[in-house]
N, C-alpha and C positions, 0 to 999 in steps of 0.2 A: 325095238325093245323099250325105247324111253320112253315113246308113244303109250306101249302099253303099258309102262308103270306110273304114266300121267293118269292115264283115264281107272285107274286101281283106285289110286289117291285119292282124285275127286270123287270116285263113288265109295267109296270109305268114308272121305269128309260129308256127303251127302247126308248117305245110312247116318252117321253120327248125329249130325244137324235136325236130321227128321225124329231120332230118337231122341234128342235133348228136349225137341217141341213137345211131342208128346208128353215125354216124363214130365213137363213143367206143368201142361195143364191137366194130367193125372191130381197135382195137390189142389186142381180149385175145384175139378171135378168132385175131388174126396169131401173138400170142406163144404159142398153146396147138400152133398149126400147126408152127410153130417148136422146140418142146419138145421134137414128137414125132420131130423128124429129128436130135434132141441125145443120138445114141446114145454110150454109155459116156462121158458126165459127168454131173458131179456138182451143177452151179452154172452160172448165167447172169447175165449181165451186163445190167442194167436200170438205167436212171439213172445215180447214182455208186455203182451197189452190185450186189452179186452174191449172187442169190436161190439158196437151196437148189431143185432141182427137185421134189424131197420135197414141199418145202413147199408150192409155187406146186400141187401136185397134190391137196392134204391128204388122201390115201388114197382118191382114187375118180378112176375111168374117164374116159379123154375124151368118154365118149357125155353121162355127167353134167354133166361138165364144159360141153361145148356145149349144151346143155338149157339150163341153170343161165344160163351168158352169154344165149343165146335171150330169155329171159327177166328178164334184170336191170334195175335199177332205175338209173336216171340221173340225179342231181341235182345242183344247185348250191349252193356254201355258202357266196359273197359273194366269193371271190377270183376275179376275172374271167378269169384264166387256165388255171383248174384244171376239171375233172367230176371226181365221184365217181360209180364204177362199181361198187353193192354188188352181186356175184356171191354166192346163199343155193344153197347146198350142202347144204340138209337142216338138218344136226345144227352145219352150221359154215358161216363167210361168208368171204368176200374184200373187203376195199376198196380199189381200183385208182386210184390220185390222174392224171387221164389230161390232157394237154396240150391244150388247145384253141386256144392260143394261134396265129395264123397267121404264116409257111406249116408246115403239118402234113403230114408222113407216111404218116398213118394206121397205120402199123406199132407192135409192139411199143416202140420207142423213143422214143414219145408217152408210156410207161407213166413216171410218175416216182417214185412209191412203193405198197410194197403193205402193207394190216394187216391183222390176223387178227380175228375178231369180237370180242378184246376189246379192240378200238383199239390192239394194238401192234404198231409195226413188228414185220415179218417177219425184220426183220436186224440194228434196235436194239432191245432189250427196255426202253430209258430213251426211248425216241421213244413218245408216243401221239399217236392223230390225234387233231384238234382241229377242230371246227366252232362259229361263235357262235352264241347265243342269246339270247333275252329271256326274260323268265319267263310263264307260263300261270296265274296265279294269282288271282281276284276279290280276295282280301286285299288285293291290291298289294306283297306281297311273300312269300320263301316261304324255307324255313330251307334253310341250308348245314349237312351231318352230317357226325360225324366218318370215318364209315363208311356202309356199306351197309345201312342199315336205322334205322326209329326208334327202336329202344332206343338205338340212336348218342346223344352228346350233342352239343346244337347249338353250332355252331363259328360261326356268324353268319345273319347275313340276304342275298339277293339281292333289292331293291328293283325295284320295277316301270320297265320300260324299259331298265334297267341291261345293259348287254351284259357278256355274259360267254361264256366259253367251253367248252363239255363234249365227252368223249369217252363215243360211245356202246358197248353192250355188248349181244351175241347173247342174247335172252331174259332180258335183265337189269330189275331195275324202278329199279335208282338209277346215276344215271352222276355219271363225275368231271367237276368243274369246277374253270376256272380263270379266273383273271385277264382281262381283256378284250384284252391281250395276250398271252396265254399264257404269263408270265412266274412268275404265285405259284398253286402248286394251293390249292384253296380246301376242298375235301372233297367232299362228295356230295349231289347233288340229286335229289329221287324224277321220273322220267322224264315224268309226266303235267304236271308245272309247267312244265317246256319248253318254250318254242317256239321253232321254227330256223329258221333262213332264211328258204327258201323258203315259212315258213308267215307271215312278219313284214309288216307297212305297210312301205308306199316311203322312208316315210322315214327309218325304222330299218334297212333293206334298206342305203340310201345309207350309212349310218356304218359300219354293219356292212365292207359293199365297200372302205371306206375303211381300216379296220384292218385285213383281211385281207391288201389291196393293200400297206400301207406294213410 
């Protein structure tokens, strides 16, 4: 009996999981459909902001462009409201901050921000995305750089369990971190010492949720 109200569970949580994918990238589907009937402008209006259409394109075709959504990656990163929908473009990415919160759309007006593979806003260059984390490290802890690389000089430590928060980078090996609020940049952590979210225990999962949330 437990057996089979195990395997219920997880195929409920499955269906679930597989219908959140979809519905997320239904809205970038919607806004590329949408794009294409936005003849002679320049700019669209998403969230409280208005995207260059340039940009939302970054120089390739909508057959890539659909391909590319076809294929994206959906995950979570403790704010219960939010997906991130990273669309890989080859040489460049998109990340799509999409509403899941209910009742939903499904339209492009689910979309509430977009960044470029190197976590910045598309439309503030002082906005980067931000996801928490804990560290990855057997040491128990693992150094904060000033910069992008070890010759950097260390600027402190991130201790084991510590939430903090990074912005990730297209082919990059060191991302920014910051504060567990995202309130004091901290400098750079090499990307193997990370782990996020979805990779964290329940019960760092729970804090995490819980800063993200407030």
């Amino acid at each position: 009996m437990k057996r089979y109200i195990t395997i219920t569970f997880l195929s409920c949580m499955c269906f679930f999981s597989m219908y959140a994918q979809h519905s997320a990238k239904d809205c970038l589907y919607d806004l590329y459909k949408v794009l294409s009937t936005c003849h002679n402008k320049d700019y669209i209006g998403i969230g409280d902001c208005n995207y260059s259409i340039s940009s939302l394109y970054q120089g390739k075709n909508e057959r890539i462009i659909f391909d590319a959504i076809k294929n994206a990656c959906i995950f979570s990163y403790g704010n219960p409201l939010d997906s991130v929908v990273e669309v890989n473009l080859g040489n460049k990415v998109l990340y799509f901050m999409v509403n899941t919160e209910s009742p939903r759309s499904f339209k492009y007006s689910d979309i509430n921000s977009i960044y470029d593979g190197n976590g910045l806003s598309l439309v503030d260059r002082d906005d980067y995305m931000k996801f928490p984390a804990i560290i990855n490290d057997s040491d128990g802890f693992t150094y904060v750089r000033e910069g992008p690389s070890k010759k950097y000089r260390v600027k402190g430590k991130i201790l084991k369990n510590d939430i903090f928060l990074y912005t990730p980078v297209l082919d990059g090996d060191w991302y920014r971190a910051y504060s567990k609020n995202g309130s004091a940049y901290l400098g750079y952590v090499y990307r193997k010492r990370i782990l996020p979210y979805d990779k964290c225990p329940i019960n760092i999962k729970k804090k995490m949720e819980k800063i993200m949330f407030d």
